[in-house]
mmJSON file of the N, C-alpha and C atoms, coordinates in Angstrom:
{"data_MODEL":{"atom_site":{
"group_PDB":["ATOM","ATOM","ATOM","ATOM","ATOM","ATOM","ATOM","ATOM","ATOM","ATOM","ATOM","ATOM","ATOM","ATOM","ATOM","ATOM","ATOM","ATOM","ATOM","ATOM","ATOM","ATOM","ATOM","ATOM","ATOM","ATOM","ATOM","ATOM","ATOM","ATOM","ATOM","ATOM","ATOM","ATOM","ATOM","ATOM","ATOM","ATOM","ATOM","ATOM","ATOM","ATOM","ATOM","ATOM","ATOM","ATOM","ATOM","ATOM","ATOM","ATOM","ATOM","ATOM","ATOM","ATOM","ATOM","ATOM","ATOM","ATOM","ATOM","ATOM","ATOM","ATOM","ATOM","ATOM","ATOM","ATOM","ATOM","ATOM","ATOM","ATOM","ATOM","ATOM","ATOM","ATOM","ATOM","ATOM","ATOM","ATOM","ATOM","ATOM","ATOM","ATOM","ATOM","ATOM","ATOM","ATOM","ATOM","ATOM","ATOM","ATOM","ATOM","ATOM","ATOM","ATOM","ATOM","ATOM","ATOM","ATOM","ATOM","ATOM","ATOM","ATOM","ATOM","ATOM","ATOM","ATOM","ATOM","ATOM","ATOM","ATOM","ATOM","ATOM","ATOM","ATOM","ATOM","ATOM","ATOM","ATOM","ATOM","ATOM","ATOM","ATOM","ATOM","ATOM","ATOM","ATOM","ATOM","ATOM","ATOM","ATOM","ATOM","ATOM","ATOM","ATOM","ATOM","ATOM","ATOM","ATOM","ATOM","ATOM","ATOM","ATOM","ATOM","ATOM","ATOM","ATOM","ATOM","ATOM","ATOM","ATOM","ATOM","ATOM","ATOM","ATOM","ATOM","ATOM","ATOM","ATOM","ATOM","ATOM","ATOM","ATOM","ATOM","ATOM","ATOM","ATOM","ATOM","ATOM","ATOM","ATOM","ATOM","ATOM","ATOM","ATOM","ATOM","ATOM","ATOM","ATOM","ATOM","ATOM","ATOM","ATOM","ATOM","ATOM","ATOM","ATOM","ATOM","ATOM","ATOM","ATOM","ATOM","ATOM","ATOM","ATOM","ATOM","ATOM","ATOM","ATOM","ATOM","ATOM","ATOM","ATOM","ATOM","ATOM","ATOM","ATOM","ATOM","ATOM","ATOM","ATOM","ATOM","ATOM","ATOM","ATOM","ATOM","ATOM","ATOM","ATOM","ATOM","ATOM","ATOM","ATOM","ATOM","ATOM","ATOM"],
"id":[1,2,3,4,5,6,7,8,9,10,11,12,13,14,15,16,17,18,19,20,21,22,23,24,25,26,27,28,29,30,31,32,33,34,35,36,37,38,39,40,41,42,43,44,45,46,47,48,49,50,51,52,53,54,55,56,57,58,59,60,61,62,63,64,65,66,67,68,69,70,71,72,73,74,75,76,77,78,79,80,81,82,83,84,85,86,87,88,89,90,91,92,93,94,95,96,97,98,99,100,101,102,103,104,105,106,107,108,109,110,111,112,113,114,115,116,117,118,119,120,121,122,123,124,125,126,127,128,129,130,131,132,133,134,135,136,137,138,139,140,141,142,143,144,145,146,147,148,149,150,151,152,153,154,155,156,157,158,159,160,161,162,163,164,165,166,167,168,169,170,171,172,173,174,175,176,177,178,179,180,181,182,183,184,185,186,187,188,189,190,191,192,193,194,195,196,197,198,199,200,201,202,203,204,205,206,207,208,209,210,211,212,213,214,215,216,217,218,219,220,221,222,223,224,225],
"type_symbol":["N","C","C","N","C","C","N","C","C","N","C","C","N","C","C","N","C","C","N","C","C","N","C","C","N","C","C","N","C","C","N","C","C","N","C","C","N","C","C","N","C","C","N","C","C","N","C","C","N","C","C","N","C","C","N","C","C","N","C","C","N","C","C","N","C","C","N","C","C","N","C","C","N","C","C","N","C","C","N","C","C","N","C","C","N","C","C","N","C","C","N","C","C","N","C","C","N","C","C","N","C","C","N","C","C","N","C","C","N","C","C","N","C","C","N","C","C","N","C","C","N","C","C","N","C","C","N","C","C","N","C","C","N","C","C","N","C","C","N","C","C","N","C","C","N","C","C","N","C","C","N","C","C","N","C","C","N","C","C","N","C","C","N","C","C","N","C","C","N","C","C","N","C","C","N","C","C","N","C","C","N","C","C","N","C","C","N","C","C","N","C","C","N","C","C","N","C","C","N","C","C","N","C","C","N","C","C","N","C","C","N","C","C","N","C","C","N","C","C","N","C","C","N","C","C"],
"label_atom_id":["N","CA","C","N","CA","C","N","CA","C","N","CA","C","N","CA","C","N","CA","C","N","CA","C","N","CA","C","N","CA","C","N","CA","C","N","CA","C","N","CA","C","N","CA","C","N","CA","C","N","CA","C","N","CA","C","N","CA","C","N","CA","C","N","CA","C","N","CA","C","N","CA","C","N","CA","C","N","CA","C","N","CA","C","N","CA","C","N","CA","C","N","CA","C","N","CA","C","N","CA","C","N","CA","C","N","CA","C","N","CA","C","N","CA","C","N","CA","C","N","CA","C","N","CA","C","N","CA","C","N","CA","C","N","CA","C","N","CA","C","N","CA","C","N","CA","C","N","CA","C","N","CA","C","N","CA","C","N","CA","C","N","CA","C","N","CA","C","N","CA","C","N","CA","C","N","CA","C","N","CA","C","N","CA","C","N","CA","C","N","CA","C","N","CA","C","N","CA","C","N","CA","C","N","CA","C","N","CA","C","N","CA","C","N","CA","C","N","CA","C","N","CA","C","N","CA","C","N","CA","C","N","CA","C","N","CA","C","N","CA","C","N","CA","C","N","CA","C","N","CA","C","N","CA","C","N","CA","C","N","CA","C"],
"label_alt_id":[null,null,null,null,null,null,null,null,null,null,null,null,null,null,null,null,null,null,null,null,null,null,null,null,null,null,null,null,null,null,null,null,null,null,null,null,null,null,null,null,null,null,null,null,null,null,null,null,null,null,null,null,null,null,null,null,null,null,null,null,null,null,null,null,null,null,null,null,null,null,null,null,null,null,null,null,null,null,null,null,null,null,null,null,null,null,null,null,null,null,null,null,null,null,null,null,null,null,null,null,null,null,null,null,null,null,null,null,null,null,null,null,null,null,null,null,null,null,null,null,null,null,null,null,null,null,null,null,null,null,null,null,null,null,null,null,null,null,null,null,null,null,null,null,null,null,null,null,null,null,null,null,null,null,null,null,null,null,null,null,null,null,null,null,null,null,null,null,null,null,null,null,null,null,null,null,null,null,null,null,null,null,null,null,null,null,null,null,null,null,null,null,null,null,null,null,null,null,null,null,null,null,null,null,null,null,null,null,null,null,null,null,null,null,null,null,null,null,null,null,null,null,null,null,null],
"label_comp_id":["UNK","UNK","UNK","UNK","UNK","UNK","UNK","UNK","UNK","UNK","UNK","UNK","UNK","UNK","UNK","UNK","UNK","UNK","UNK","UNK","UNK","UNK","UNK","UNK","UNK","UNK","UNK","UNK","UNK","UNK","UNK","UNK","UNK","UNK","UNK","UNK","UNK","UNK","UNK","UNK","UNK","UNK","UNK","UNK","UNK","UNK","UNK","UNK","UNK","UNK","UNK","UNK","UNK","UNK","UNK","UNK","UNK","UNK","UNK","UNK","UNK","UNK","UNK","UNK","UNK","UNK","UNK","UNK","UNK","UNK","UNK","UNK","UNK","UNK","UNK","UNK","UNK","UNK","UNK","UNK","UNK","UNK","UNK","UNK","UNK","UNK","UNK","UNK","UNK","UNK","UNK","UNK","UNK","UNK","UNK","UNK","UNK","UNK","UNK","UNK","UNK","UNK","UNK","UNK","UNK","UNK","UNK","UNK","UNK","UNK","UNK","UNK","UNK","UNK","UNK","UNK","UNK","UNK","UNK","UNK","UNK","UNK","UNK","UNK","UNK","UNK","UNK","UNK","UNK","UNK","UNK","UNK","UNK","UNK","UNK","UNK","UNK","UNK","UNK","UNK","UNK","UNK","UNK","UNK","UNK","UNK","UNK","UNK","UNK","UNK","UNK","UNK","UNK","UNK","UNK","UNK","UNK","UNK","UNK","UNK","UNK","UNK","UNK","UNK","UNK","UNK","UNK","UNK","UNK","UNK","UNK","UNK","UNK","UNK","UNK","UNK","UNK","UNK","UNK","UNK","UNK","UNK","UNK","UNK","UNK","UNK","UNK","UNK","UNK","UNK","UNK","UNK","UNK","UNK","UNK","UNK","UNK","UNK","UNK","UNK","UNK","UNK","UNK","UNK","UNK","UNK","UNK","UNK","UNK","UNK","UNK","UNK","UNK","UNK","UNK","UNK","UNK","UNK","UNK","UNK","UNK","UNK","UNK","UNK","UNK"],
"label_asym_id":["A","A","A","A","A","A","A","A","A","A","A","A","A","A","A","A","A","A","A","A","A","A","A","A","A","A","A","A","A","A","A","A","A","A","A","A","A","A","A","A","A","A","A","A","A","A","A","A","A","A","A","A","A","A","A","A","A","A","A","A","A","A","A","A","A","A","A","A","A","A","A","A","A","A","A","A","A","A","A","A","A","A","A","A","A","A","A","A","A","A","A","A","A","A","A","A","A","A","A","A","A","A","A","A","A","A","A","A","A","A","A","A","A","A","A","A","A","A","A","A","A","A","A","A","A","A","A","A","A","A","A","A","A","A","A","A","A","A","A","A","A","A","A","A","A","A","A","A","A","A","A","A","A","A","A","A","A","A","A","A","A","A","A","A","A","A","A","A","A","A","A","A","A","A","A","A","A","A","A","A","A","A","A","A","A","A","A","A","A","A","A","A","A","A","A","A","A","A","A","A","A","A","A","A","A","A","A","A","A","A","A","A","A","A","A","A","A","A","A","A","A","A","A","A","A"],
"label_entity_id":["1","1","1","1","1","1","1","1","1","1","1","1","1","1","1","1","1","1","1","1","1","1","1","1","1","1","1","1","1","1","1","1","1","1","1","1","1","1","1","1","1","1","1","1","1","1","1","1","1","1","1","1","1","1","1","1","1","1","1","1","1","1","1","1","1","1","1","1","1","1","1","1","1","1","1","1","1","1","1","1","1","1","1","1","1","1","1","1","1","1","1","1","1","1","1","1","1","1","1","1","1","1","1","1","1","1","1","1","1","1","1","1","1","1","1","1","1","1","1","1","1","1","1","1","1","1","1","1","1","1","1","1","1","1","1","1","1","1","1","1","1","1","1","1","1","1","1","1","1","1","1","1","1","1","1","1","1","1","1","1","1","1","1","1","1","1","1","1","1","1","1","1","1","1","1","1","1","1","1","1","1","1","1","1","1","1","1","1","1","1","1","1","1","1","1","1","1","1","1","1","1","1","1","1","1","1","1","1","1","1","1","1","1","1","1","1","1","1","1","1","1","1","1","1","1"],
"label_seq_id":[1,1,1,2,2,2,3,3,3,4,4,4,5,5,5,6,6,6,7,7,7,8,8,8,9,9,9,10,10,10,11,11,11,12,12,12,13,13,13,14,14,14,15,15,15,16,16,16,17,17,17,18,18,18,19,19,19,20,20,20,21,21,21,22,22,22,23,23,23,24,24,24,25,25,25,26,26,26,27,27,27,28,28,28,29,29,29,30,30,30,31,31,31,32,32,32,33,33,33,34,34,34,35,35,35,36,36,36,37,37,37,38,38,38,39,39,39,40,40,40,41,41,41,42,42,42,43,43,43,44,44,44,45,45,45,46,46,46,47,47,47,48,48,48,49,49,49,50,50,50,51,51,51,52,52,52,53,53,53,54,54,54,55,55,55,56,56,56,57,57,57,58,58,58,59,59,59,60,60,60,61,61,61,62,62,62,63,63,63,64,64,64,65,65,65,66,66,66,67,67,67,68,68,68,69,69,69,70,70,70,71,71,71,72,72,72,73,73,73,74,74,74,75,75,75],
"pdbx_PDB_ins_code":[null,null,null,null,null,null,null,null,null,null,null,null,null,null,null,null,null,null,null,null,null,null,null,null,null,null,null,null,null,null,null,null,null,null,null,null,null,null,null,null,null,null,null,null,null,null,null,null,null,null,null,null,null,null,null,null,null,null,null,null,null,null,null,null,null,null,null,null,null,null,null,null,null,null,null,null,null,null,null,null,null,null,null,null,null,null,null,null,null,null,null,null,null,null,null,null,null,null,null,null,null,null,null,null,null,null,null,null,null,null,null,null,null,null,null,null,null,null,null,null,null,null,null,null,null,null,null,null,null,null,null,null,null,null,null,null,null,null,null,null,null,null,null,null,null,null,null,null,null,null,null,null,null,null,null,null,null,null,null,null,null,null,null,null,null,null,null,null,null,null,null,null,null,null,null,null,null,null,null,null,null,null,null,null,null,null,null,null,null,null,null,null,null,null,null,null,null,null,null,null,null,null,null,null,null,null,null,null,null,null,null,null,null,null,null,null,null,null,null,null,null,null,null,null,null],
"Cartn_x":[23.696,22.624,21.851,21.609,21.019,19.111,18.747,17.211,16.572,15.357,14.744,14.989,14.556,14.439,16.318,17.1,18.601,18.915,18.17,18.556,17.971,16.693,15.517,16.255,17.021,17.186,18.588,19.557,20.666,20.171,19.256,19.096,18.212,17.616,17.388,18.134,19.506,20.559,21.155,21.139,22.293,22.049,23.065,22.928,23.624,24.419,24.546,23.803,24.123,23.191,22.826,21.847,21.325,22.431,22.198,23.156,22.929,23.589,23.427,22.289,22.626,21.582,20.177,20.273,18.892,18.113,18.868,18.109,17.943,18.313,18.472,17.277,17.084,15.767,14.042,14.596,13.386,13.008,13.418,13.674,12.649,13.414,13.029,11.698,11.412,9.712,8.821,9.462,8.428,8.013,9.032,8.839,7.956,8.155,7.319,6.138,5.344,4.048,3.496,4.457,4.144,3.667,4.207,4.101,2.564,2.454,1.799,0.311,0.25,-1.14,-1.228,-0.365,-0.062,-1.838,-2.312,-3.669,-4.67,-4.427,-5.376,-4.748,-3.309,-2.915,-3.27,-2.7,-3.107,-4.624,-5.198,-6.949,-7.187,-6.906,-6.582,-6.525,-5.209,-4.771,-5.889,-6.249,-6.993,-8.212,-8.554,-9.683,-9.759,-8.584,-8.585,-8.136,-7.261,-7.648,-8.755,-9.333,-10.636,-11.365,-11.362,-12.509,-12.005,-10.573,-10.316,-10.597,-10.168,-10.912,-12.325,-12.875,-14.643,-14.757,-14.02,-14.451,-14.291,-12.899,-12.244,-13.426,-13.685,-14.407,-16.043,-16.349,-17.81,-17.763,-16.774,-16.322,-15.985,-15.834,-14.877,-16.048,-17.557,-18.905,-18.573,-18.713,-19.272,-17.465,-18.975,-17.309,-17.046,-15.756,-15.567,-15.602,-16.419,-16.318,-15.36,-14.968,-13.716,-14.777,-15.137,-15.557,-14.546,-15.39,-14.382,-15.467,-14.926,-15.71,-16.967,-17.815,-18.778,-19.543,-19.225,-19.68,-19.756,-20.482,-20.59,-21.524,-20.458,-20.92,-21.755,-22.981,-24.042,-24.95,-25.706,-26.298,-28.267],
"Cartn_y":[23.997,23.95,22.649,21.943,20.523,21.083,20.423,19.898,18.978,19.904,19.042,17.046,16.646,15.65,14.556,15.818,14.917,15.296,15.697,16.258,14.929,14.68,13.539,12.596,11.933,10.976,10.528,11.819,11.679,11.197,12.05,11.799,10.405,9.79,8.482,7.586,7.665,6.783,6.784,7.763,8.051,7.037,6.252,4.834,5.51,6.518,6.621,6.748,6.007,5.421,6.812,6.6,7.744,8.383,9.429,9.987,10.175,10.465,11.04,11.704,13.051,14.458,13.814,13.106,12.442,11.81,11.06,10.197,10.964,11.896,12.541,13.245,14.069,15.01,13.906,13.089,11.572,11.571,11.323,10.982,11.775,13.428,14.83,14.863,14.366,14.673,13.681,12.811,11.39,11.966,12.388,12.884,14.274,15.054,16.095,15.605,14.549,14.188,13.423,12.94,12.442,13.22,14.269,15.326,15.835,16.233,17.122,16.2,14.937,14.086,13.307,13.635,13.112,12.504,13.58,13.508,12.179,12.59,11.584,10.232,10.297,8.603,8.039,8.311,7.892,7.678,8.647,7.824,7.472,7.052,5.804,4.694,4.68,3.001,3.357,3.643,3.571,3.059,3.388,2.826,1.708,1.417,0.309,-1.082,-0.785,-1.537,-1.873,-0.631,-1.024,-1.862,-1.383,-2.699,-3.712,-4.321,-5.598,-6.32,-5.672,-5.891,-6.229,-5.497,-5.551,-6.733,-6.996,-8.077,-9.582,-9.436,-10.598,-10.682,-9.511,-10.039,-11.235,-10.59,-10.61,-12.107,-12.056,-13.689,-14.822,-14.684,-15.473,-16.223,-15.611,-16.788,-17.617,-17.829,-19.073,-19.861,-20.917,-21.978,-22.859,-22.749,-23.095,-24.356,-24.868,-26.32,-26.863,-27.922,-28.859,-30.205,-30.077,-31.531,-33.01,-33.785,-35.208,-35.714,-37.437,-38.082,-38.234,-38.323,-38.39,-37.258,-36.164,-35.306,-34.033,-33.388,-32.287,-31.025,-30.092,-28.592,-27.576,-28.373,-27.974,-27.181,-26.425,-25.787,-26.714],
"Cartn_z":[-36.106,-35.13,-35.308,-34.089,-34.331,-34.172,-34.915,-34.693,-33.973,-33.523,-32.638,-32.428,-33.995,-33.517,-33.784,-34.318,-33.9,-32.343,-31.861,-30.36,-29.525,-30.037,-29.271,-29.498,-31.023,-31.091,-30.22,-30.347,-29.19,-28.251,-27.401,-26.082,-26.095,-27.276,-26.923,-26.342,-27.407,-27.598,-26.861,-25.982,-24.658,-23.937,-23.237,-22.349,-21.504,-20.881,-19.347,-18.521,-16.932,-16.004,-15.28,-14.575,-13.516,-12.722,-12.686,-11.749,-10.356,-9.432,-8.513,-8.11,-8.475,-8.827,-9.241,-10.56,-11.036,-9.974,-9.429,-8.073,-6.88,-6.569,-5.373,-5.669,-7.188,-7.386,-7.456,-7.921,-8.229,-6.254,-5.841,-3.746,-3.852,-4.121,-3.207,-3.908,-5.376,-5.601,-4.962,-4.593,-4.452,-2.266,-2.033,-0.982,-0.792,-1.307,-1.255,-1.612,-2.712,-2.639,-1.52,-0.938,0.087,1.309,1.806,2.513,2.17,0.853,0.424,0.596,0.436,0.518,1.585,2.404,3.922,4.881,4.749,5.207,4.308,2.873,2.383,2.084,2.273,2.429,3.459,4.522,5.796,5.903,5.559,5.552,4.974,3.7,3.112,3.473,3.82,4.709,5.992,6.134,7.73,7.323,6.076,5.694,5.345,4.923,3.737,4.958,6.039,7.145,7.868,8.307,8.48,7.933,6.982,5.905,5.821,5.752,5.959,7.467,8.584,9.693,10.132,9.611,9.537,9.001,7.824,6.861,7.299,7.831,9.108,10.077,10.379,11.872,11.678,10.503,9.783,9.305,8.855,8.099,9.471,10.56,11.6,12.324,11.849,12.31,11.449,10.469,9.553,9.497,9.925,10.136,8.436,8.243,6.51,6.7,5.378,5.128,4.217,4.556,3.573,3.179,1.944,2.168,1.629,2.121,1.94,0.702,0.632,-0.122,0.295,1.855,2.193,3.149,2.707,3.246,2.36,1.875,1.304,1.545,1.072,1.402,0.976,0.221,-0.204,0.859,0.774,1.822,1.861],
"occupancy":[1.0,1.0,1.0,1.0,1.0,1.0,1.0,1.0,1.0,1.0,1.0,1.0,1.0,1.0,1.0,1.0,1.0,1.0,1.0,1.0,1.0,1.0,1.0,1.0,1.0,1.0,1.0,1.0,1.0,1.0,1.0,1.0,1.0,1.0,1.0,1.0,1.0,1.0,1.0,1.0,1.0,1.0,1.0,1.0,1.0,1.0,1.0,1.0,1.0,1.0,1.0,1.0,1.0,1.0,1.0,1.0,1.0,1.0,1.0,1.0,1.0,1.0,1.0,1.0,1.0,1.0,1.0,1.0,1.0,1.0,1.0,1.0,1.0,1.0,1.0,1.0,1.0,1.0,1.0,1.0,1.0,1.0,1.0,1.0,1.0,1.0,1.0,1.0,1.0,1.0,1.0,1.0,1.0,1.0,1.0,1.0,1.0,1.0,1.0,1.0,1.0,1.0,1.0,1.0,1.0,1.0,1.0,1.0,1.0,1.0,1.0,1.0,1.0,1.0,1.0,1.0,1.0,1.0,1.0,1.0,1.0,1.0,1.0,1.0,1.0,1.0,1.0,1.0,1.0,1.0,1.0,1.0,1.0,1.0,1.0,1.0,1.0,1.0,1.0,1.0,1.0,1.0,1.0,1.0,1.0,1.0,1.0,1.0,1.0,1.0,1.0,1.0,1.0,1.0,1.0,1.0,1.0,1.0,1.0,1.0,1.0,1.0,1.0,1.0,1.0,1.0,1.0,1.0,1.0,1.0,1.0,1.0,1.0,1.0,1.0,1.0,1.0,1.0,1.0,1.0,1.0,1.0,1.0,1.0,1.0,1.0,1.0,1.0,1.0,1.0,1.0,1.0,1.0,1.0,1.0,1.0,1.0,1.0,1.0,1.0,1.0,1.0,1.0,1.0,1.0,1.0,1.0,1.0,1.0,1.0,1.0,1.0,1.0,1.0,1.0,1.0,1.0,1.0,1.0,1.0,1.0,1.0,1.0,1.0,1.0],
"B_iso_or_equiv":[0.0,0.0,0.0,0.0,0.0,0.0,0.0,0.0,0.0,0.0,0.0,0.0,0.0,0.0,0.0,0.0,0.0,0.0,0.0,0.0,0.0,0.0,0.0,0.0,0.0,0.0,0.0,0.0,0.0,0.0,0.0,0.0,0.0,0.0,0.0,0.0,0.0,0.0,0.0,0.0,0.0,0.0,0.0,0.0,0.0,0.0,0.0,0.0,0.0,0.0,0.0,0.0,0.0,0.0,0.0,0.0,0.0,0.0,0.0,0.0,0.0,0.0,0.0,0.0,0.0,0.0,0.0,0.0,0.0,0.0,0.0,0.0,0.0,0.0,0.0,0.0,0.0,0.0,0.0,0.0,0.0,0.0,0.0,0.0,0.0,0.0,0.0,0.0,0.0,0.0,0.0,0.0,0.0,0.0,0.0,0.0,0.0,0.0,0.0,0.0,0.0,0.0,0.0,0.0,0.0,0.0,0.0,0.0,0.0,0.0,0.0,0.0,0.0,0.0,0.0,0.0,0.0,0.0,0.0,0.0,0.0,0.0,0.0,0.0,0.0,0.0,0.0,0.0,0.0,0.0,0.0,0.0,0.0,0.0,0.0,0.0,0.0,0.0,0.0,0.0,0.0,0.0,0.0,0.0,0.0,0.0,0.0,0.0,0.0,0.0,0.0,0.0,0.0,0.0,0.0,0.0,0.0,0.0,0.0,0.0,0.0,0.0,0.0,0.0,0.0,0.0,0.0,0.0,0.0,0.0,0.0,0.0,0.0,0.0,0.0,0.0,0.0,0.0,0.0,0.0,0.0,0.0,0.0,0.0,0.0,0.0,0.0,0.0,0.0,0.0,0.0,0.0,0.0,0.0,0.0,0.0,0.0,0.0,0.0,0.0,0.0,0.0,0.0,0.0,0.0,0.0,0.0,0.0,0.0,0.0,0.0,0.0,0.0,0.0,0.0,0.0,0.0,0.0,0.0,0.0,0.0,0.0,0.0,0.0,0.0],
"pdbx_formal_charge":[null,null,null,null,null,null,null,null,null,null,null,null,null,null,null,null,null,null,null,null,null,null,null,null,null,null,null,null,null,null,null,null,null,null,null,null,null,null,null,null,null,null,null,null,null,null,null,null,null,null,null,null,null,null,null,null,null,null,null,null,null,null,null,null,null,null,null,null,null,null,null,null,null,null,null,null,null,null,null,null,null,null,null,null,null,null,null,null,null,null,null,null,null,null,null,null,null,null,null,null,null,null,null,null,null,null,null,null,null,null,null,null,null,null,null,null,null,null,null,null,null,null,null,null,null,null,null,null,null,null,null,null,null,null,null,null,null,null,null,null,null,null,null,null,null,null,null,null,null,null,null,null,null,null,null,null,null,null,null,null,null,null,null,null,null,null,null,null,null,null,null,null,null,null,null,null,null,null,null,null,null,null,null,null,null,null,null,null,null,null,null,null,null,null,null,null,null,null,null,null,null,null,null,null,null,null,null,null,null,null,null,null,null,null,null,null,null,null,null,null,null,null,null,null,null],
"auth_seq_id":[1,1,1,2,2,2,3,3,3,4,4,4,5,5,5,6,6,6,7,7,7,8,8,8,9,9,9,10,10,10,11,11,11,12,12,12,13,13,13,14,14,14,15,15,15,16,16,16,17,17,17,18,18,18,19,19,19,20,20,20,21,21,21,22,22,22,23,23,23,24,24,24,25,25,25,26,26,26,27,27,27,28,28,28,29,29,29,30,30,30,31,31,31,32,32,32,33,33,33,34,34,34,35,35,35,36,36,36,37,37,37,38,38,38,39,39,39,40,40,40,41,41,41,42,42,42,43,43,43,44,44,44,45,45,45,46,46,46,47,47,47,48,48,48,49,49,49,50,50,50,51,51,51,52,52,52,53,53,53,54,54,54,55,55,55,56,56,56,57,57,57,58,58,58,59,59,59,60,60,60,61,61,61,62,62,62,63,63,63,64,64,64,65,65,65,66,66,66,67,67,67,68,68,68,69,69,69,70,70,70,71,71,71,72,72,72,73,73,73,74,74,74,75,75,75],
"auth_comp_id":["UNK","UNK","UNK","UNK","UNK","UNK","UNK","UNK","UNK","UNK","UNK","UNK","UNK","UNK","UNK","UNK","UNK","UNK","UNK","UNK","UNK","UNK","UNK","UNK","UNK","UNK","UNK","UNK","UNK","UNK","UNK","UNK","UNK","UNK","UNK","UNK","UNK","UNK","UNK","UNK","UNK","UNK","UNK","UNK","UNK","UNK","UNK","UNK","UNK","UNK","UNK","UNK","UNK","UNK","UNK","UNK","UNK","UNK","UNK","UNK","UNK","UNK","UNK","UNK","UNK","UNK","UNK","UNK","UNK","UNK","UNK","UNK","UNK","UNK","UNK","UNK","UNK","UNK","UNK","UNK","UNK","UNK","UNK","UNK","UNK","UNK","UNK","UNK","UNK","UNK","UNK","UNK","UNK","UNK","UNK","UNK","UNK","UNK","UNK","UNK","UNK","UNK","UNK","UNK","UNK","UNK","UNK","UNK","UNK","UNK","UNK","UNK","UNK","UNK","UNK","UNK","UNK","UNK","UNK","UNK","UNK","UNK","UNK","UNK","UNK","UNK","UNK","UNK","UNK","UNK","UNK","UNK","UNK","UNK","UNK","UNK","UNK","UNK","UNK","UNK","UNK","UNK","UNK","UNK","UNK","UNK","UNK","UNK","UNK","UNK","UNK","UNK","UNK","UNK","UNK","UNK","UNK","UNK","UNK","UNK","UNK","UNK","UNK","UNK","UNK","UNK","UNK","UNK","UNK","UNK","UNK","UNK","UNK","UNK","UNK","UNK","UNK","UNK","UNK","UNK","UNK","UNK","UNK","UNK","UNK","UNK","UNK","UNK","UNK","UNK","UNK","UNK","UNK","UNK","UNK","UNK","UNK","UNK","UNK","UNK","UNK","UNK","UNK","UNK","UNK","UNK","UNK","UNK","UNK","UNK","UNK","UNK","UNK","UNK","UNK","UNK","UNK","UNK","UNK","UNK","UNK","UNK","UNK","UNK","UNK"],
"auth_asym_id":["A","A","A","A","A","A","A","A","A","A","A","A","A","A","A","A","A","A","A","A","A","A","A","A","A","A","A","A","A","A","A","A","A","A","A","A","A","A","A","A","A","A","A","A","A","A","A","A","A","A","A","A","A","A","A","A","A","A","A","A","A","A","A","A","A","A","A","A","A","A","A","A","A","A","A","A","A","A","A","A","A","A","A","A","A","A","A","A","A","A","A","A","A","A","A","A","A","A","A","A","A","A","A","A","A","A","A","A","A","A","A","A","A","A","A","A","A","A","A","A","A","A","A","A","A","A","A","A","A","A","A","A","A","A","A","A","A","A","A","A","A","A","A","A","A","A","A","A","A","A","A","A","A","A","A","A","A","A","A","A","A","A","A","A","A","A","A","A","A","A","A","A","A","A","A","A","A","A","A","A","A","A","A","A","A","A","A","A","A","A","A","A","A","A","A","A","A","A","A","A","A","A","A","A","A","A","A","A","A","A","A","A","A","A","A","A","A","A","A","A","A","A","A","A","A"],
"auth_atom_id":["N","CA","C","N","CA","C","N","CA","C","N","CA","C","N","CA","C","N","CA","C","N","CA","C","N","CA","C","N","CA","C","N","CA","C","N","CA","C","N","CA","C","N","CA","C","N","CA","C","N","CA","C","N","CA","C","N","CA","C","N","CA","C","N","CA","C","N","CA","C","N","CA","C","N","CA","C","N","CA","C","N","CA","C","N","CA","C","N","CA","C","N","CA","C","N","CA","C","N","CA","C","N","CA","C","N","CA","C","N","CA","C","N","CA","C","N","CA","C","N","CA","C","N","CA","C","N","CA","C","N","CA","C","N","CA","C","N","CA","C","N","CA","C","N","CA","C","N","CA","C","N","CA","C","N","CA","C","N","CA","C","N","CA","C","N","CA","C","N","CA","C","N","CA","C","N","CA","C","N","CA","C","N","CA","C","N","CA","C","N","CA","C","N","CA","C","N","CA","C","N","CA","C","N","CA","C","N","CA","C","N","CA","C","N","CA","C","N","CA","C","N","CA","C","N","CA","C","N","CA","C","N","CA","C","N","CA","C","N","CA","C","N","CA","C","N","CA","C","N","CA","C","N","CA","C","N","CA","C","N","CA","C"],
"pdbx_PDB_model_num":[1,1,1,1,1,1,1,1,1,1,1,1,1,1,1,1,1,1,1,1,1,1,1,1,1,1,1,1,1,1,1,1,1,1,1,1,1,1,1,1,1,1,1,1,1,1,1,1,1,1,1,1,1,1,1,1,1,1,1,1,1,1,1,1,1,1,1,1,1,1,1,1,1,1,1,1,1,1,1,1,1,1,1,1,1,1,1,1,1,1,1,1,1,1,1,1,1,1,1,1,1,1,1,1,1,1,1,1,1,1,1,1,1,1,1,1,1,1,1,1,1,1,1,1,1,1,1,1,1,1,1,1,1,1,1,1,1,1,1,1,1,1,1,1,1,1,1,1,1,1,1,1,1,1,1,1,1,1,1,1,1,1,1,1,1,1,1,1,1,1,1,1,1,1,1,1,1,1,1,1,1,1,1,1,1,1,1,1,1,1,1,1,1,1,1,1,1,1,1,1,1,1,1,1,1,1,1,1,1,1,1,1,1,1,1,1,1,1,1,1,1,1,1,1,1]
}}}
């Protein structure tokens, strides 16, 4: 009978790649959270657009200065 930690250390050592199944169940959870917070992502990004919008709009008075050698952007 193996012990816990010759069991851990197997399954460290194990180098075979993902399977199928593995990736297919990884999809199906990443999808179901998605579903499941559907409402608060989306208002999320809705927000988080918004506020960049607002911010664009707010910013698009003030005209930006570049200065040269004889002109500067001191207020």
């Amino acid at each position: 009978m193996k012990t816990a930690l010759d069991w851990l250390k197997q399954f460290w050592e194990d180098e075979e790649g993902l399977g199928t199944l593995e990736i297919l169940l990884i999809v199906a959870v990443l999808v179901a959270i998605a579903i499941i917070f559907r409402k608060w992502i989306v208002s999320w990004f809705q927000k988080l657009i918004g506020d960049a919008n607002s911010d664009l709009k707010d910013n698009s008075a003030v005209v930006p200065c570049a200065p040269s050698p004889t002109t500067s952007c001191a207020p």
